[in-house]
N, C-alpha and C positions, 0 to 999 in steps of 0.2 A: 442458513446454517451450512458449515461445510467445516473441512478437512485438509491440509496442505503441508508437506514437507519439501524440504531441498537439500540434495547434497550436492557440496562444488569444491574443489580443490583452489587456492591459492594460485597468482600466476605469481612466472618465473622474473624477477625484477630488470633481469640484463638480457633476456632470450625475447625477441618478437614469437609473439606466439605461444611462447613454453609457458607449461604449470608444472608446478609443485605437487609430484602425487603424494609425496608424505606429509604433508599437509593441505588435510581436510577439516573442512567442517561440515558440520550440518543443523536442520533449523526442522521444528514438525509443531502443529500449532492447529487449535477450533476456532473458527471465526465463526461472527453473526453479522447479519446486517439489519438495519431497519429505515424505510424512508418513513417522512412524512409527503404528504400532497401538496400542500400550501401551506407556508413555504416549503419547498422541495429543499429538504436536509436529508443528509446521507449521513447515519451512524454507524459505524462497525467497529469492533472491539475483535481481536486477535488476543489469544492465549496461550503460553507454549514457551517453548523452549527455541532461543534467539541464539544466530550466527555465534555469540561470544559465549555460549553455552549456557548464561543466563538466564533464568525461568520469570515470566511475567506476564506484564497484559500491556497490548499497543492499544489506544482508543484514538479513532480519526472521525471527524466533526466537520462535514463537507456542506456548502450552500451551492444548489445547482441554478443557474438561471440561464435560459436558450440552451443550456448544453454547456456554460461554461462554469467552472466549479472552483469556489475558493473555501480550502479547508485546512487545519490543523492537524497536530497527530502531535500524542504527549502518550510515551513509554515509562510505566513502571515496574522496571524486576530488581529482583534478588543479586548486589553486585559486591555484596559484603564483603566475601574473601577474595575481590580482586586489591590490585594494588597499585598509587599514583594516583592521577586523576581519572581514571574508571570507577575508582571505589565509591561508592553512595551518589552514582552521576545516572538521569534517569533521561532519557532522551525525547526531544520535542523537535519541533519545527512546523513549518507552512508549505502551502504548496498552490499551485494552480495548473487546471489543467484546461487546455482551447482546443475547441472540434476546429481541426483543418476546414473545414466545411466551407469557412466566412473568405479563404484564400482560394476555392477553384468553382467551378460555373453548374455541376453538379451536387448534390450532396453526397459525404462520404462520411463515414464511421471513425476514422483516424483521428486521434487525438496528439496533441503535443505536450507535454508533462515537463514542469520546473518547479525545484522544491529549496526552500531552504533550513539547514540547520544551522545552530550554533559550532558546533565542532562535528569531525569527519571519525567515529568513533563507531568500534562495531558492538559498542551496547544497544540491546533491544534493536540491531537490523535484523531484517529477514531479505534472503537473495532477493535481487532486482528479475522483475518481472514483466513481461512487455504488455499484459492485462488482468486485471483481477475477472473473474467467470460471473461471478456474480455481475458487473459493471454490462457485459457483453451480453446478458440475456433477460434484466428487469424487464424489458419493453414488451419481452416474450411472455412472461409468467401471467398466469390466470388471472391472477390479482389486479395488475395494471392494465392490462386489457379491459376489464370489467371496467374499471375507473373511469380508463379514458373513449372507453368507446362511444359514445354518443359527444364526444368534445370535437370543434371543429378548428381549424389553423386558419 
């Protein structure tokens, strides 16, 4: 379980570098997560309130295998009084993510993230992020440790 918000300003379309301080947004949201062991699936459900100001739940539906993860994520909020093609539009898409690991002679923790959606819409986004906290410390927590401690590679 956990807690997560973002505030970020708009960048400037014609300035390298420039943003837009008069426009802002912001995003604040409860996530959960839960694996399973075999097969190793990752579910997390996010609640809260999305960049377009919209109120909702993201749910994302991940399969890990060696470290490499093919998952979904399907967004439903509240987009009623928007207008055009935002209005009653609930956002989805796929993703995978590859541990750098398999490209250098060490191992390392680095991942490479590519996602696709249907359209580039900021219903049900929350800002881009370079790790979820939870992703970076399962391995740590009491639980997995217990699991896997007598497991050998």
């Amino acid at each position: 379980m956990g807690i997560g918000g973002d505030y970020v300003w708009k960048r400037k379309p014609d300035v390298f570098l420039g943003i837009r301080k008069d426009w802002d947004f912001y995003d604040f949201y409860v996530s959960a997560y839960y694996m399973t062991r075999k097969p190793q699936l990752l579910f997390s459900v996010k609640a809260g309130r999305f960049l377009a100001g919209d109120k909702g739940v993201r749910i994302e539906v991940s399969r890990i295998v060696k470290g490499f993860e093919v998952g979904f994520w399907y967004t439903y909020s509240d987009t009623s009084d928007f207008t055009g093609p935002n209005k009653n539009y609930h956002d989805k898409g796929v993703f995978v993510r590859i541990p750098l690991r398999i490209f250098n002679l060490r191992d390392v923790k680095q991942i490479a993230s590519f996602s696709l959606a249907p359209w580039s819409r900021d219903i049900g986004q929350l800002a881009g992020r370079p790790f979820d906290l939870y992703r970076k410390i399962y391995e740590k927590l009491p639980f997995y440790v217990k699991q896997n401690a007598a497991e050998k590679e």
